[in-house]
N, C-alpha and C positions, 0 to 999 in steps of 0.2 A: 693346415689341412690334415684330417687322420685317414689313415688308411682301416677300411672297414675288419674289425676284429673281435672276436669275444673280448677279449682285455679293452677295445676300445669304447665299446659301447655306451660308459657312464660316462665318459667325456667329451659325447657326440652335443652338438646345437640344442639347448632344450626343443627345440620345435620338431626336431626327431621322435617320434614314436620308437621307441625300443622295445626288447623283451625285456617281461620285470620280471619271469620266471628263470629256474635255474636251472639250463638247458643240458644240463650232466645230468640230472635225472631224469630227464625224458627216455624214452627207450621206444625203438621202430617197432610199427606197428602197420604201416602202408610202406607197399612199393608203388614206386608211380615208371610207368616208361615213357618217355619223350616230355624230356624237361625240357619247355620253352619258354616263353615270355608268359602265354595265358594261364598254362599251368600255375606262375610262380606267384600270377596276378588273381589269381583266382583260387582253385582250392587251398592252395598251401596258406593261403590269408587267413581262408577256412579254418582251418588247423589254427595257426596261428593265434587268432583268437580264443579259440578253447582254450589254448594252452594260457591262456592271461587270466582267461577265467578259471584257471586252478582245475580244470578237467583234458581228460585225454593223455595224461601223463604216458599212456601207453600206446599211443599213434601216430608216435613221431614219422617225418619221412625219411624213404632212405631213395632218392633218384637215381634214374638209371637211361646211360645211352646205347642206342644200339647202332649208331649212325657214327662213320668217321666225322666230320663236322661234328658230331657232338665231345669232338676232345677240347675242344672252345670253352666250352661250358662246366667243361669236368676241370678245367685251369681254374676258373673263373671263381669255382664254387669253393673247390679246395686252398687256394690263396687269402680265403677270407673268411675261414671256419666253416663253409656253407651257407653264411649268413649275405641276404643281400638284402636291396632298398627297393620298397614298390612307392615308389609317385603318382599320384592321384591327381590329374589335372583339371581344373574346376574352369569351366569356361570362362568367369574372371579374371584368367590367369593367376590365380591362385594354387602352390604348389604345397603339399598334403604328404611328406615324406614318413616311411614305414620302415623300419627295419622288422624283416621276415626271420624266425630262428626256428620254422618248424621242419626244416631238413636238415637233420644230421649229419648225411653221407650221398655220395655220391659215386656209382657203378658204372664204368667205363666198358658195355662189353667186347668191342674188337682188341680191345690188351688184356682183359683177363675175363673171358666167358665163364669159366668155372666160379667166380666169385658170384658173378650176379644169378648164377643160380642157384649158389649159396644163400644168397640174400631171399631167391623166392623158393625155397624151400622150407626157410626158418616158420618153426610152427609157429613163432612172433608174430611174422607174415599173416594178417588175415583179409586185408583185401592187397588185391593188385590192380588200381588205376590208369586208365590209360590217354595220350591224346597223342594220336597217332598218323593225327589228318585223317579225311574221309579215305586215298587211296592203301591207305593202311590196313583197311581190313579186306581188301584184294577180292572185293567184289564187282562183274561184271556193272556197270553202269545199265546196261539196255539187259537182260536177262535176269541180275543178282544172285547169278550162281557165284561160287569160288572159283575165281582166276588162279589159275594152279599156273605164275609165270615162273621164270627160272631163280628165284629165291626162292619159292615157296619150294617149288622141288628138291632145290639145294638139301634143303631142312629134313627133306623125306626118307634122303639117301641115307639108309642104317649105319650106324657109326660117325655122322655127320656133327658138326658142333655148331648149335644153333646160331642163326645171324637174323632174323626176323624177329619180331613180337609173337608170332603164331607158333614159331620153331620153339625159342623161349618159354610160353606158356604152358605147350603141349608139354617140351621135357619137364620142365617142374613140376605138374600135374600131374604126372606119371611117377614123377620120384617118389615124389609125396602119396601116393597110391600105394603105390610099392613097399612106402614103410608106415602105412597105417597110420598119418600124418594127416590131418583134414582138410579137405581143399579149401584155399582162398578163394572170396569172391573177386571177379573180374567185375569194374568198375569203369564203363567205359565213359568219359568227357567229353565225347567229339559231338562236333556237328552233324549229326547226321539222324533223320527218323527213324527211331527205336532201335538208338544205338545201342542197349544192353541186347535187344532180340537178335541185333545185326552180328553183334561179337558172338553170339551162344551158336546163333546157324553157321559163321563161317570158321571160328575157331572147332567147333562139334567136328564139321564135315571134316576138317584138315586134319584134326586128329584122328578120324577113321581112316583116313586114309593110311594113315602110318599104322594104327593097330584098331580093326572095327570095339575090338572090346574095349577100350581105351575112350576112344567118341563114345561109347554109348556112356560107359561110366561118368564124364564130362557132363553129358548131357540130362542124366540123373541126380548128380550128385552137387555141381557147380552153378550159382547164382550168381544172375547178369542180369541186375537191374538196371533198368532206361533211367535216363537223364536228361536236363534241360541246363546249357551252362551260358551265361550272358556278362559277358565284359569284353567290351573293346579293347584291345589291348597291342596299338603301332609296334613295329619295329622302335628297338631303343638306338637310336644315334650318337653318335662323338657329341653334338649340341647337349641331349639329354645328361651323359657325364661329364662335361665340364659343368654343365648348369649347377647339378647337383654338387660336385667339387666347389663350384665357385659363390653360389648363396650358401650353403650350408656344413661346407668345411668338409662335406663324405666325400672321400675316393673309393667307389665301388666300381669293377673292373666291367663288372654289366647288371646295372637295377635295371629295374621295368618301370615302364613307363606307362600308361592306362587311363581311362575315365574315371569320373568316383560311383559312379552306378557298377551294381554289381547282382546278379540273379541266379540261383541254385536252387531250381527244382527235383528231388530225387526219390525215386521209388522205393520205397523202405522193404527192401526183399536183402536181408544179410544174414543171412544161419549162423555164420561165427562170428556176429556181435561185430558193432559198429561205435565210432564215437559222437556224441549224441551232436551231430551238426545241425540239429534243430537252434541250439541254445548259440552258433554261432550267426541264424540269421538265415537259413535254407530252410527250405520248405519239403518235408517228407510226406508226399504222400500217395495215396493209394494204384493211381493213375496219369502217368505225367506224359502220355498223348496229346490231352487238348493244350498246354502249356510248349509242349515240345514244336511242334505246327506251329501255333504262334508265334515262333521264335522262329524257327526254319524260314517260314515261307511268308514273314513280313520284316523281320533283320535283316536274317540270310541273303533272302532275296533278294531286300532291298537294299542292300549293299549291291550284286550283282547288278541293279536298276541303272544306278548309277555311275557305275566303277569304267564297263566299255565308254558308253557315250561323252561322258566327263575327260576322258584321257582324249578322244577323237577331236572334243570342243576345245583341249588345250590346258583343260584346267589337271592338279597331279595333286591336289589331297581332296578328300573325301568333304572337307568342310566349306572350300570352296562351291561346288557343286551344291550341297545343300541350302545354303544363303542364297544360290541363284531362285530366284522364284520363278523359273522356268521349268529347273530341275527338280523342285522339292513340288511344284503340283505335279509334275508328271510321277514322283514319286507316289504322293499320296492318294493318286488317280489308280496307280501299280497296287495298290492295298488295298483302298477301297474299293476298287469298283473289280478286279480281280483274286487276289488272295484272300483279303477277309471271308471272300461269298463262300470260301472252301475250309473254312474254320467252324466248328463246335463251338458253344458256348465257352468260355473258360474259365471256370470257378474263379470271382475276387475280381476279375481282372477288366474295368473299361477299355474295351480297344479303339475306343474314338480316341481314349488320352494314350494308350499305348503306342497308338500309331503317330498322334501328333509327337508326343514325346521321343520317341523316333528321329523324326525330322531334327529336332533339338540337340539329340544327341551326337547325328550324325553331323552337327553343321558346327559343334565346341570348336575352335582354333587352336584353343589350348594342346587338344590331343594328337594334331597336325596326323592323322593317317592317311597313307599316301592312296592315293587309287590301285597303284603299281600293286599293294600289296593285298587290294579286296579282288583284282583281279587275276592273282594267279593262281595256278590250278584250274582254270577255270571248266574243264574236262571234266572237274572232281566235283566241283562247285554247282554247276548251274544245272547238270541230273538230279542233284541231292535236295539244292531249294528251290529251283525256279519250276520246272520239268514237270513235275507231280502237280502243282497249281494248272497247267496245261492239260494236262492229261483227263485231271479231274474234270475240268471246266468243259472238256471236249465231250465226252463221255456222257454229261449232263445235257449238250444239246446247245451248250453258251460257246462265246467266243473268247478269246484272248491275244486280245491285237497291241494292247502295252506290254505283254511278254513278249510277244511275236518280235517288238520294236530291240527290247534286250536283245535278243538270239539274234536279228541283223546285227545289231551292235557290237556284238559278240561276231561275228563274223568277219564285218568290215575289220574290228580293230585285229584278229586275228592274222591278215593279210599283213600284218609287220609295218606299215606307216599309216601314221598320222595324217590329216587333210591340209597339211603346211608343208611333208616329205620328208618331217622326220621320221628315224627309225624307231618302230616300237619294240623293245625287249618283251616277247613271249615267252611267261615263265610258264611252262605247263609240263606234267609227263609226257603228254602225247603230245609236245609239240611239233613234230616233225610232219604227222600224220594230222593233226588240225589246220598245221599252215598249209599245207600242199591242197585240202581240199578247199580253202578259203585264196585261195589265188586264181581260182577257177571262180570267181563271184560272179564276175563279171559275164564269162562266156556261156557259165552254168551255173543262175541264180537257186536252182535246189544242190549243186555239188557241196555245199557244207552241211545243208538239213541229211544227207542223203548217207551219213555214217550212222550207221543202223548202232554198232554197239554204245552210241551217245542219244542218239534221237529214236531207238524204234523202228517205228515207220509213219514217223510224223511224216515225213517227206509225201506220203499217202492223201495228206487229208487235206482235202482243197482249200476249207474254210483255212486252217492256221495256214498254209502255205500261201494263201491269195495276202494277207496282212504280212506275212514275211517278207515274198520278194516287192511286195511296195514298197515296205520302207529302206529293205537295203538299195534298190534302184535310189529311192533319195537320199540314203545318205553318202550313195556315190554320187549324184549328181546336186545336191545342196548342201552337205554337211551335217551335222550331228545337230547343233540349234535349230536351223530352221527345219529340221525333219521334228524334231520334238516341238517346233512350234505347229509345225503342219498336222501333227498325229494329234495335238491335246484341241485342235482348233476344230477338225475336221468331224461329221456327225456322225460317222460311224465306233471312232475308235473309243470312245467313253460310253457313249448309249448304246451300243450294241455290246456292252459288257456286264 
């Protein structure tokens, strides 16, 4: 067995993918903030590839934490050059090992914040990357103002030393102002509808807040193009590193683990020059709205479709659920006959195969993702993909009673046990204030629609709230299956959509 190292690398399993370039001459050129799995499984791949192709010599990464827990990862990187293994799980069970070399370094900021803004000040620096989760950019869910909670204020306090991405961004943007240094583009990766327009309105306003000339400058002068990013990417396990250790000889402290599908739509807006990620396989172009939605609100979503009801019914990965053919029509009923009707055309793209292929993807074994993990956040999750499919549909004068079925779901499973009395782990920011109003299902079947900074005033509208509390009534009184058999059987809830 080797332990994963620059010096190791020629004498890894030929079935390893290595770097054949010579990663001493690479030199940073992105920072990225919140190294995770998707990140390492996705753009850095990105990168990754250029760099095979003999281009990008000058865009190397350089990651960066700004999370206690992220000193895990700063072990993890630094023990091993920076270099780790992405595995590619082929629903064959066929296992597809990569070793990644396009991160150099790695910025720990709770132990030395002055470095990492070292790092994003360097005129090297010309984009800054980010994936930060949707509650990252501290937008109100029900208004999409800026939640100005007590980090963001932390940051505002004069003389304060950044601990946010927003705190982060702003000081560097200002340094760099200050010494006639050209701003970096912000580069945002998350899941979320018109995540570059989302970072420019909430990072702008945050920086006015701290100096108006400041935001406005930001907001003249710094570019935050949207994005579309696609790969599944589970939690990696003790299984996945032995695996790895045990077929192929690597000891990697933490590879990723992933699908072999992979999708990178991105808006070509970069003033200081970009590395031409066309040539690794992403797609640059003009408008990546209609791409963006497609991906939200029939992925996104449909992950969400399944994730409550699947954990309620007992099942705990995402592929289970999919091979149920109870689950995977109610899914394709969730697409069809609701989200697709609120999608644009999408240049290239058949969404009959998009969506079956969907099902496909989500149902591989190989990838084993757990439910647990499509379901947390769900605070953050089901405003951003599900919500907006409602709203639209409402607005239009249509109904949506298979989303309606999700939000029960999302409710019942909220209430912390399962329909057998186990406990369910809600991992959520608000969870204290989700569960309290989901305890109350029972006595007050609108007290979970009825938190306005999540739902509005859905709680208002007869039509979504009459297909609401039917199905949470059934899946407290029959359970998750037979309510999803009741809901795909019954004539209103498909044809009236």
């Amino acid at each position: 067995m080797t332990r994963l190292s620059s010096d190791a690398l020629t004498g890894l399993d030929p079935r390893v993918t290595v770097p054949d370039y010579d990663r001493s001459t690479i030199t940073p050129g992105i920072a990225h903030i919140g190294v995770g799995g998707f990140h390492r499984a996705h753009q850095a791949c990105y990168l990754d590839s250029l760099l095979q192709q003999g281009l990008a010599q000058d865009w190397g990464l350089i990651g960066i934490g700004l999370l206690p827990l992220d000193q895990g990862m700063r072990d993890a990187l630094a023990g091993q050059d920076h270099l780790y293994t992405v595995v590619a799980k082929h629903p064959d069970g066929t296992l597809e090992p990569r070793v990644i070399g396009s991160m150099l370094d790695y910025r720990f900021a709770p132990e030395d914040p002055e470095a990492v803004l070292a790092v994003l000040t360097d005129p090297a620096i010309r984009i800054v990357s980010l994936t930060i989760t949707e509650g990252g950019y501290h937008a109100d869910p029900a208004t999409g103002e800026l939640s100005l909670d007590d980090g963001l204020k932390a940051d505002l306090t004069p003389g304060s030393v950044p601990k946010t991405a927003f705190g982060f961004l702003t000081e560097a943007l200002a340094r760099r102002r200050g010494a006639g240094i050209a701003p970096f583009t912000v580069m945002s990766c998350d899941n979320i509808q018109g995540n570059g327009t989302l970072a420019r309105r909430m990072i702008t306003e945050f920086a006015a807040h701290r100096d108006p000339e400041l935001g406005q400058w930001i907001a003249e002068n710094v570019a935050f193009p949207n994005s579309m990013v696609d790969r599944i990417t589970p939690v990696t396990t003790v299984e996945d590193r032995d695996g790895l250790a045990e077929g192929f000889g690597v000891e990697d402290a933490w590879p990723v683990v992933c699908e072999p599908f992979t999708q990178w739509v991105l808006e070509d807006q970069f003033p200081a020059a970009r590395p031409p990620f066309e040539a690794s396989g992403a797609q640059l172009v003009e408008d990546v709205l209609p791409y963006e939605l497609m991906k939200l609100r029939l992925l996104n979503a449909g992950h969400q479709a399944i994730a409550y009801l699947g954990i309620l019914a007992g099942y705990r990965y995402a592929h289970e659920a999919a091979q149920d053919p109870l689950f995977s029509r109610f899914l394709l009923a969730y697409m069809e006959n609701e989200a697709t009707l609120t999608l644009a055309p999408v240049p290239g793209v058949d969404l009959d195969a998009y969506r079956r292929g969907l099902v496909a993807r989500f149902a591989n074994p190989a990838v084993a993702d757990t439910l647990a993990r499509l379901a947390t956040d769900a605070s953050d999750r089901i405003p951003a993909f599900l919500l907006p499919v409602v709203h639209e549909r409402l607005a239009q004068g249509s109904s949506t009673p298979l989303a309606a079925l999700v939000v029960a779901a999302w409710a019942r499973y909220a209430e912390g046990m399962d329909e057998h009395g186990a406990a369910i782990d809600v991992v959520d920011r608000r969870r204290d204030a989700v569960t309290d109003r989901a305890l109350r299902n029972r006595e007050e079947p609108l007290a979970f629609l009825r938190d306005e900074s999540l739902f509005g005033d859905l709680a208002n509208d007869p039509v979504f709230t009459s297909h609401y509390t039917t199905a949470l009534r059934s899946l407290h009184a029959h359970g998750a299956r037979e309510t999803l058999r009741r809901w795909l059987d019954s004539s209103y809830s498909v044809k009236d959509a």
